[in-house]
C-alpha positions in Angstrom: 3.5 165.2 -81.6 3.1 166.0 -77.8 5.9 165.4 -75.3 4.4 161.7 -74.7 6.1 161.3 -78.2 8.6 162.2 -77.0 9.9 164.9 -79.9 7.9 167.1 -82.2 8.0 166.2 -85.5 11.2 166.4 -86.9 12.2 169.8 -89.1 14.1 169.9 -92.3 18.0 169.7 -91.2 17.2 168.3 -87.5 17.2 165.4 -85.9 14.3 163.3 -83.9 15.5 161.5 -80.6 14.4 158.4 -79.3 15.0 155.7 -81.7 11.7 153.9 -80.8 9.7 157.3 -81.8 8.1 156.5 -85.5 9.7 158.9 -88.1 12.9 159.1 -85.9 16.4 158.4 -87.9 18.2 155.6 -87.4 21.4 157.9 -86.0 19.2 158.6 -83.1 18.7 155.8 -80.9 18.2 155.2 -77.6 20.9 153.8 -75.2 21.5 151.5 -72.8 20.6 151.8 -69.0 23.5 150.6 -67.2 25.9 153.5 -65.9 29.4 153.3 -65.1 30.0 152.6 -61.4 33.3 154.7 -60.2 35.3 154.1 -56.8 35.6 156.5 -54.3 39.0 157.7 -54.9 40.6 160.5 -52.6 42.3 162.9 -54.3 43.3 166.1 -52.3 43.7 169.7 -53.5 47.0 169.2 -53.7 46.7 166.5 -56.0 44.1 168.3 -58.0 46.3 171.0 -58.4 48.9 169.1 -59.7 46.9 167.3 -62.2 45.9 170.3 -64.1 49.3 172.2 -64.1 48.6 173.9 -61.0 45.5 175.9 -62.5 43.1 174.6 -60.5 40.6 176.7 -58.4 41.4 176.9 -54.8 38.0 175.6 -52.6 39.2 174.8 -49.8 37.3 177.4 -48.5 34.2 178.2 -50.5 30.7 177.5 -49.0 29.8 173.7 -49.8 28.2 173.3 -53.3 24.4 172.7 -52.4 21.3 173.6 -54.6 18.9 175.2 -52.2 16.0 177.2 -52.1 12.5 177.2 -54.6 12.6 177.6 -58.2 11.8 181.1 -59.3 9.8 181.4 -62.6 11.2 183.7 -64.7 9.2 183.4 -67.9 5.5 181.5 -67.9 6.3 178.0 -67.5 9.9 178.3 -67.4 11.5 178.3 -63.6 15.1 178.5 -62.1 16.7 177.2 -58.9 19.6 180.3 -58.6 22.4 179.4 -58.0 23.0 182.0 -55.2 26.7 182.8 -56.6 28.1 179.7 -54.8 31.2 178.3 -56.1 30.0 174.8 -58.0 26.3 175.3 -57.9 24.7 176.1 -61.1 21.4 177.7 -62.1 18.6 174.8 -62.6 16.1 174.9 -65.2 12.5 173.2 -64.7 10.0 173.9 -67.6 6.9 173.1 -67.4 4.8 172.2 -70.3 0.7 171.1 -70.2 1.9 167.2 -71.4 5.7 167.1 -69.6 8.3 169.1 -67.8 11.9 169.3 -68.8 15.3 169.4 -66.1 18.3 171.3 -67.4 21.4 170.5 -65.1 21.2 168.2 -61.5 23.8 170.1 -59.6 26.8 167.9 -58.4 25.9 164.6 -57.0 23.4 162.4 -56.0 22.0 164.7 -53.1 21.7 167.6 -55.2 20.3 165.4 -58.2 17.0 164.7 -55.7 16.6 167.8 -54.1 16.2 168.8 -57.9 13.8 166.2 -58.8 12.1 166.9 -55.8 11.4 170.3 -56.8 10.9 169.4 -60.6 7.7 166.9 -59.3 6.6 170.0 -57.1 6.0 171.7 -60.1 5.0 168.8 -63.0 3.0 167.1 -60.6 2.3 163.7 -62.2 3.2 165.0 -66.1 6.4 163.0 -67.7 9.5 164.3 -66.8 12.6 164.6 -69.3 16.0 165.9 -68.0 18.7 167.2 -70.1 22.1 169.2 -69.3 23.9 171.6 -70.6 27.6 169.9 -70.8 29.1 167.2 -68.9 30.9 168.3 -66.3 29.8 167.5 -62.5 28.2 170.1 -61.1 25.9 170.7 -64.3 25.3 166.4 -64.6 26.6 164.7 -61.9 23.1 164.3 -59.9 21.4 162.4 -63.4 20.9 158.7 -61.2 18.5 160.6 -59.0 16.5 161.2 -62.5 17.2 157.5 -63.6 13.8 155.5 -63.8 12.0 158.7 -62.6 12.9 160.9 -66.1 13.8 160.3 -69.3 17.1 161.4 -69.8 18.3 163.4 -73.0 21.5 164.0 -73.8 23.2 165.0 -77.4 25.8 163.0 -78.9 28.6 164.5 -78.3 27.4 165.2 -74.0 27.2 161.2 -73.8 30.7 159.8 -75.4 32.5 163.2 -73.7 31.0 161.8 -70.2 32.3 158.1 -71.1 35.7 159.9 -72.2 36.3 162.0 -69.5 33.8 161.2 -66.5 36.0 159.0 -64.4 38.9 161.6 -64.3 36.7 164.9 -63.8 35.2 163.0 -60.7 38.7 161.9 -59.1 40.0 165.8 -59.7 36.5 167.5 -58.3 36.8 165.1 -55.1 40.2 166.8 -54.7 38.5 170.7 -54.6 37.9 170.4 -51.7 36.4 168.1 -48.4 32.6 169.7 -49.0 32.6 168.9 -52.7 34.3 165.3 -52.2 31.2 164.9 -49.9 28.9 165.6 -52.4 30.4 163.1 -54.9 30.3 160.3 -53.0 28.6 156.9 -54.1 28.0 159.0 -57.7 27.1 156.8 -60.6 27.9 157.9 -63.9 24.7 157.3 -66.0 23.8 157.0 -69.8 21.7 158.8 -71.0 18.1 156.8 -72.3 18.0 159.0 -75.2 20.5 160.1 -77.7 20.2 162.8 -80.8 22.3 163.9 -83.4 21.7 167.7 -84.9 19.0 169.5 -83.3 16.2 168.2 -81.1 12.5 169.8 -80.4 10.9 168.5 -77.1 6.9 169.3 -77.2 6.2 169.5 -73.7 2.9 170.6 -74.3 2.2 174.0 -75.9 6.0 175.1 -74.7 9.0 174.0 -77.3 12.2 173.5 -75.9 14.9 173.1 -78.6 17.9 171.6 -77.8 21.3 172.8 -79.6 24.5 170.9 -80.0 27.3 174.0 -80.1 30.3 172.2 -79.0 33.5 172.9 -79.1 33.3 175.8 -77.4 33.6 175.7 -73.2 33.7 172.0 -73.6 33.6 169.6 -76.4 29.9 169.2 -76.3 28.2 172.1 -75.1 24.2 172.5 -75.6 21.9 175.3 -75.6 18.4 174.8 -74.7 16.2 177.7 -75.9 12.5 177.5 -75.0 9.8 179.5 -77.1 12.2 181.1 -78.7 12.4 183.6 -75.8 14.1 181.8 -72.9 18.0 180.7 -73.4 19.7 178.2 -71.2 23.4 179.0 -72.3 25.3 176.5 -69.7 29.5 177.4 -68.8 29.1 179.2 -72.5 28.0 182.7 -70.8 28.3 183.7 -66.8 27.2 186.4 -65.2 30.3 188.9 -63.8 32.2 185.7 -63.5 35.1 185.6 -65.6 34.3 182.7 -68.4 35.8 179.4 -67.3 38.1 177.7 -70.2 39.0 174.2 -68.9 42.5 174.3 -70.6 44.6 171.4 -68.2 46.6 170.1 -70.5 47.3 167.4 -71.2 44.3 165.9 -69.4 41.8 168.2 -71.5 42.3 170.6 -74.0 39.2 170.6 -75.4 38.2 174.4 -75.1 37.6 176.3 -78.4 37.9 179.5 -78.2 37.5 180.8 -81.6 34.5 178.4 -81.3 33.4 180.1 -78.5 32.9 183.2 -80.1 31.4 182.0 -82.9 28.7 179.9 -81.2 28.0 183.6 -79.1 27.7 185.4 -82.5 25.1 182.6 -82.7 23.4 183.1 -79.9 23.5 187.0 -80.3 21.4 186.1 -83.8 18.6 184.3 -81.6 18.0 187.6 -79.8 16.3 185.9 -76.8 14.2 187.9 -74.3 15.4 186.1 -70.9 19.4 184.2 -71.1 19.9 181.8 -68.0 23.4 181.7 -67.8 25.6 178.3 -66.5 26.2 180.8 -63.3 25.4 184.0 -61.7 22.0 186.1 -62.2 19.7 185.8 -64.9 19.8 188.4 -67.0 19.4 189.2 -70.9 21.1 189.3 -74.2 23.2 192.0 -73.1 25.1 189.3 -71.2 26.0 187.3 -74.0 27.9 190.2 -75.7 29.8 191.2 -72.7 31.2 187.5 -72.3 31.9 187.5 -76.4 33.8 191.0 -76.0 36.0 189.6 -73.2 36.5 186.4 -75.4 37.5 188.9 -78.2 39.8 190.7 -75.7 41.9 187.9 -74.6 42.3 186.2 -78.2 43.5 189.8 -79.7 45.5 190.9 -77.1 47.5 187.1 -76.7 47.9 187.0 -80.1 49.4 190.6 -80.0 51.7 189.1 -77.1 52.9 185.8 -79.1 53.3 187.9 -81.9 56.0 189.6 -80.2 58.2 186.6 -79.2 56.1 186.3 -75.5 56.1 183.3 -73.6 52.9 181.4 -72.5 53.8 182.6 -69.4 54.3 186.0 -69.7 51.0 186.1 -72.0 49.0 184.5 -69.2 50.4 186.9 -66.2 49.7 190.0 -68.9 46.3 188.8 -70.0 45.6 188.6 -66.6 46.3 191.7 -64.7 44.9 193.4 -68.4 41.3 191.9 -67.6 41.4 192.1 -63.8 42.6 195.9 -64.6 39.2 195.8 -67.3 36.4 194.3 -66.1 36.7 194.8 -62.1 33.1 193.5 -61.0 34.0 190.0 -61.9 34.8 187.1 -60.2 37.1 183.9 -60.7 39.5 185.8 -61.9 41.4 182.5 -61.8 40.0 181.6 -65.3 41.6 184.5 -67.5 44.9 183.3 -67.2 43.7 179.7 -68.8 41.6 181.4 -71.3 45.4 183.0 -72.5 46.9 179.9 -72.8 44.2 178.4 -74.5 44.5 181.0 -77.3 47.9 180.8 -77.4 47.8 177.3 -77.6 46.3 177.3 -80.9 48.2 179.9 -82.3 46.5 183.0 -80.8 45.2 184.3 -84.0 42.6 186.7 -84.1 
């Protein structure tokens, strides 16, 4: 079945989205139209900070989070908007099939969301666009209403009732980042997706397969990985490139992260062997990328578990962990995150 379908057939142990498609399970149905509207709420950093135990990143200063330039094709068909190593901007996926082109992440907010499209009908021309994201959070699917009408959107699960969950409150604390990313939330409407699946998902786009992965928990509760051909991965938050991985641990606003998970779903990826890995930030790169961010991972559970083990506080695991891996891995950036990936760990029981 081409992309007009919209799924390929369905394979033994995965599921077909798009209720309306003929063969598709019931479990996969499409949903309704109507987002959630939110209000514009102003939060400051200081709030922000405060809402997340004080973890939060400081912005105030970092460039504002805009998706700019053309979209580089790094595989045939397959093109990325880089993120340019800006704070909040993520690397965009556009592939382009002969039947339909595919949209992995919008950037945050409505502004970014069509600048994206913009580019992703540069490229399709007039074939049927789909968009898809890689996990919920808003500057990987906070743009979506500037696909609504003009793309069918495709979310998993798990991505749709985590945005319905948490949506609201991850928009009220990103306002607070900063003044240039509460400027690029504004008048954002939290959209449904019009497709939903359960397992995996195939999207013929026209002699070029993108298969869509539900690996959650792991960064979030509902991460996906796209992987097109077989050659290109889309790994989303999951992998970054000499950024220190981000674990979202606020408690108790979300404690969703999954380490152990984590490393596990990277084994995973490790097994698919890809050519090309587009990671959520930073440069695209290759395999080798997911193993360093798994090593790291590996680091931080072993050595907090080594820590608690001893009768150490979460504190004093954290501010160890931490000047450890800054010590360890000096290219990095965001060093911020380390600290939350230790209390994560230790959390649920640091065990290695």
């Amino acid at each position: 079945m081409s992309a007009q379908g919209p799924l390929a057939a369905p394979q033994a142990g995965r599921s077909q989205a798009g209720g309306s498609q003929e063969g598709a399970p019931e479990r996969a149905q499409a949903e309704p139209d109507e987002g959630v509207r939110t209000e514009a709420s102003r939060s400051t950093p200081e709030d922000t900070r405060a809402s997340t135990g004080g973890n939060a990143p400081d912005l105030t200063t970092a460039p504002p989070p805009i998706v700019r330039g053309e979209p580089v094709e790094v595989a045939d068909g397959v093109h990325v908007i880089p993120d340019g190593r800006v704070e909040l901007v993520p690397n965009v996926g556009i592939v382009v099939g002969a039947d339909a082109a595919l949209v992995i992440d919008t950037g945050i907010g409505p502004r970014n969301g069509a600048y994206v499209l913009e580019r992703a009908r540069e490229l399709a021309g007039d074939r049927k666009l789909y968009l898809t994201v890689t996990h919920f959070h808003p500057e990987h699917g906070f743009g979506a209403q500037a696909f609504k009408g003009a793309a069918t959107i495709l979310y998993n699960r798990g991505q749709r009732d985590e945005l319905r969950r948490k949506g609201a409150a991850y928009l009220d604390m990103f306002k607070g980042l900063s003044e240039a990313v509460a400027a690029e939330l504004v008048d954002v409407t939290l959209v449904d997706p019009d497709v939903t699946y359960e397992g995996r998902a195939e999207l013929d786009l026209g002699g070029r397969v993108a298969e869509l992965r539900p690996v959650g928990p792991a960064h979030t509760a509902s991460d996906q990985t796209v992987l097109v051909d077989g050659r290109v991965l889309f790994g989303g938050d999951l992998i970054e490139t000499r950024i220190f991985p981000i674990a979202p641990y606020f408690p108790p606003y979300d404690t969703d992260v999954d380490g152990d998970r984590w490393i596990a779903v990277l084994d995973e990826l490790l097994a698919l062997d890809p050519e090309i890995v587009v990671s959520g930030h930073g440069e695209v790169t290759d395999a080798a990328l997911i193993r360093d961010v798994r090593d790291y991972l590996v680091y931080v559970r072993a050595e907090t578990a080594r820590l608690r083990a001893r009768g150490a506080s979460a504190d004093e695991t954290a501010a160890a962990v931490d000047k450890a891996a800054r010590a360890r891995w000096t290219t990095w950036e965001r060093p911020e995150w380390i600290g939350l990936a230790a209390r994560a760990f230790y959390a649920d029981g640091g065990a290695a």
